[in-house]
C-alpha positions in Angstrom: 5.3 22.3 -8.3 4.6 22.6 -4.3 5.3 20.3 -1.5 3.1 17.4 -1.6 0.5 17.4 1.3 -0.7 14.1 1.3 0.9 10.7 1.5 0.2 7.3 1.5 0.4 4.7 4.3 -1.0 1.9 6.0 -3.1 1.4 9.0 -1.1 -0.8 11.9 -2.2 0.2 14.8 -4.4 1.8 17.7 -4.4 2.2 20.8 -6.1 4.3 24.2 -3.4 7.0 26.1 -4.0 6.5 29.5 -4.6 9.2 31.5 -4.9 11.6 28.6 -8.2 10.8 27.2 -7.0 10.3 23.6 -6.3 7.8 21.0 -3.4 7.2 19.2 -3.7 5.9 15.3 -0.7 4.6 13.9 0.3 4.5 10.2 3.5 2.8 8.5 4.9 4.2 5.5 8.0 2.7 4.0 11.4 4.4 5.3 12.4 5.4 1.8 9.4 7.7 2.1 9.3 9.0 5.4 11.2 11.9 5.2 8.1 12.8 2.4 5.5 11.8 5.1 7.0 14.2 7.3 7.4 17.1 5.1 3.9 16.6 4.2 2.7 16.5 7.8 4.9 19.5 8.9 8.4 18.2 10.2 8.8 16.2 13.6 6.1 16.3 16.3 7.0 18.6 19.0 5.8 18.8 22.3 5.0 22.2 22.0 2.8 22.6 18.9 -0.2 20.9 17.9 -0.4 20.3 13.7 -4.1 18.8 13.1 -4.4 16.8 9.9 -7.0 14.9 8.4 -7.0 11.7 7.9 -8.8 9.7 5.0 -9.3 6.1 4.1 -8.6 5.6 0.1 -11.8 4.9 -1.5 -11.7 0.5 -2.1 -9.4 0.2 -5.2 -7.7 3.7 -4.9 -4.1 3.5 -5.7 -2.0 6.6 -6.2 1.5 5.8 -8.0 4.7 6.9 -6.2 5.1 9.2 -8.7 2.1 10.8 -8.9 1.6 11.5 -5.1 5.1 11.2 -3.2 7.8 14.3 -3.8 10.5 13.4 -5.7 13.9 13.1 -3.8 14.8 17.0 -5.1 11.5 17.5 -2.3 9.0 18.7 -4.8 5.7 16.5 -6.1 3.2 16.0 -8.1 -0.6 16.6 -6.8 -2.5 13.1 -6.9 -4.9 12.7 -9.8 -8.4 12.3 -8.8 -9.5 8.2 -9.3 -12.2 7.7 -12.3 -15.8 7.2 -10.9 -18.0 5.3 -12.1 -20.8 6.6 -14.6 -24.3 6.4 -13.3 -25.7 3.2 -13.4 -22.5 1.5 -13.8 -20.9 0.0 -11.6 -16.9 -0.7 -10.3 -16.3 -4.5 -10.4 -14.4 -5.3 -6.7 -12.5 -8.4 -5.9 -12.1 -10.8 -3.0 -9.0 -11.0 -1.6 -8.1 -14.3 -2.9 -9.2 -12.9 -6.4 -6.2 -9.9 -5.9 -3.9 -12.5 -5.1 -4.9 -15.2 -8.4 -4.8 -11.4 -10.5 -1.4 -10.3 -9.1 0.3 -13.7 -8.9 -0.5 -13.7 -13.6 1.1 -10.6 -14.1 4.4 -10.6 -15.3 5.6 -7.0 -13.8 5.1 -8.9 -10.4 7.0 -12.0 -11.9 10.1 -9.6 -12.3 9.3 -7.7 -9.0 10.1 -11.0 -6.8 12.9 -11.9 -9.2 14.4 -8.4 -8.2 13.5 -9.5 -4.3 16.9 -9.5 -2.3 19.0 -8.9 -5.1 19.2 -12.1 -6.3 17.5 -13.6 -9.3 14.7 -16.5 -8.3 14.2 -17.3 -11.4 10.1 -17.0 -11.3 8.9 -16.9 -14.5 5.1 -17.6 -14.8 2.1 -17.1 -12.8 2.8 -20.7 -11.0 6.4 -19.7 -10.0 4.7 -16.7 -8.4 2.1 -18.5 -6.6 4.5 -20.9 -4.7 6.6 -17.7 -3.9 3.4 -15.6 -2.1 2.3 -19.4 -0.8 5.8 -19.6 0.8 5.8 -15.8 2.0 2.4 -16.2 3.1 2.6 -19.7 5.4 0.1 -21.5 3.2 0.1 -24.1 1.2 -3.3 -22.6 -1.2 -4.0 -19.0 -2.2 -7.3 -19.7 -0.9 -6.1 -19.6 2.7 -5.1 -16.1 2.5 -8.4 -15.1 4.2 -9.3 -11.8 5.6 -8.1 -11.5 9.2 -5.5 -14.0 9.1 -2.0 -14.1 9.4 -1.8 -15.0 5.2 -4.1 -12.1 4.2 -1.5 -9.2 6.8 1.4 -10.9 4.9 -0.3 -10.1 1.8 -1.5 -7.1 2.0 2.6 -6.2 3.0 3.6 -8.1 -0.4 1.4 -6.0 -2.7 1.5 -2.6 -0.8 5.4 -3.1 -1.7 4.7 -4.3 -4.9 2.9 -1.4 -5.6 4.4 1.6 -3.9 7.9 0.2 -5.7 6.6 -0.6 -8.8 3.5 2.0 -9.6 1.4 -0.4 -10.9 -2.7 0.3 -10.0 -4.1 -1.8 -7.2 -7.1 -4.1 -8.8 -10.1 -2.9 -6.9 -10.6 -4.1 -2.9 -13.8 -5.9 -0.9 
């Protein structure tokens, strides 16, 4: 196996460097995998070496399990598997965000995932139970307000990144 040299993250921010005619992109990646991220990218910036990376947006719907693109903690990894595409003429059914969020909130895997949520027990135990927990998370009182470019939808999108990067389970496809 060698060093994975890819990771997964999230795109938070951007913004102009004064004075040094450049941009600076930042990504988020949860601390348990950071030390990954860095190996990947090379160590720790320094001041005195330039490391130039490429930087790709997953294809809508691409999800790479944890364990199929992150190192393991022993630092080696598996190399991601390339997503299915579509045969010609057919074509990749993509959801609205509120769909994601109706699709997530019936599976039971996520049902356990919020029950496992600050190690304590919530006792959620249907797709209902679920739906008052994201609508609570979320500041809204329907799944239909979690609307791209709102507050609701960030919060979201933060619930099932961690729902999936803990949990491994595919991404349904996005719009």
């Amino acid at each position: 196996m060698t060093a994975p040299a890819a990771f997964k993250a999230t795109f938070s921010d951007f913004r102009l460097v004064k004075g040094r005619k450049v941009a600076q992109i930042v990504v988020e990646v949860p601390i348990e995998e950071a030390d990954n991220a860095l190996k990947a990218l090379g160590g720790i910036p320094r001041p005195d070496l330039e490391r130039w990376v490429a930087v790709a947006r997953l294809s809508p719907g691409a999800f790479i399990p944890k364990s199929e693109a992150l190192a393991s903690a022993d630092g080696e990894g598996a190399t991601p598997q390339k997503q299915p595409t579509p045969a010609p003429g057919e074509t990749r059914k993509e959801y609205t965000l509120a769909n994601r969020v109706g699709m997530t909130c019936g599976k039971p895997d996520f049902w356990r995932w919020i029950d496992g949520q600050r190690g304590t027990a919530l006792g959620v135990t249907d797709a209902e139970d679920a739906a008052r927990w994201v609508r609570n998370k979320c500041g809204v009182e329907s799944r239909t307000e979690i609307k791209p470019g709102t507050d609701a939808a960030a919060e979201w999108v933060k619930i099932e990144t961690q729902y999936f990067m803990e949990t491994g389970q595919m991404a349904e496809p996005r719009r």
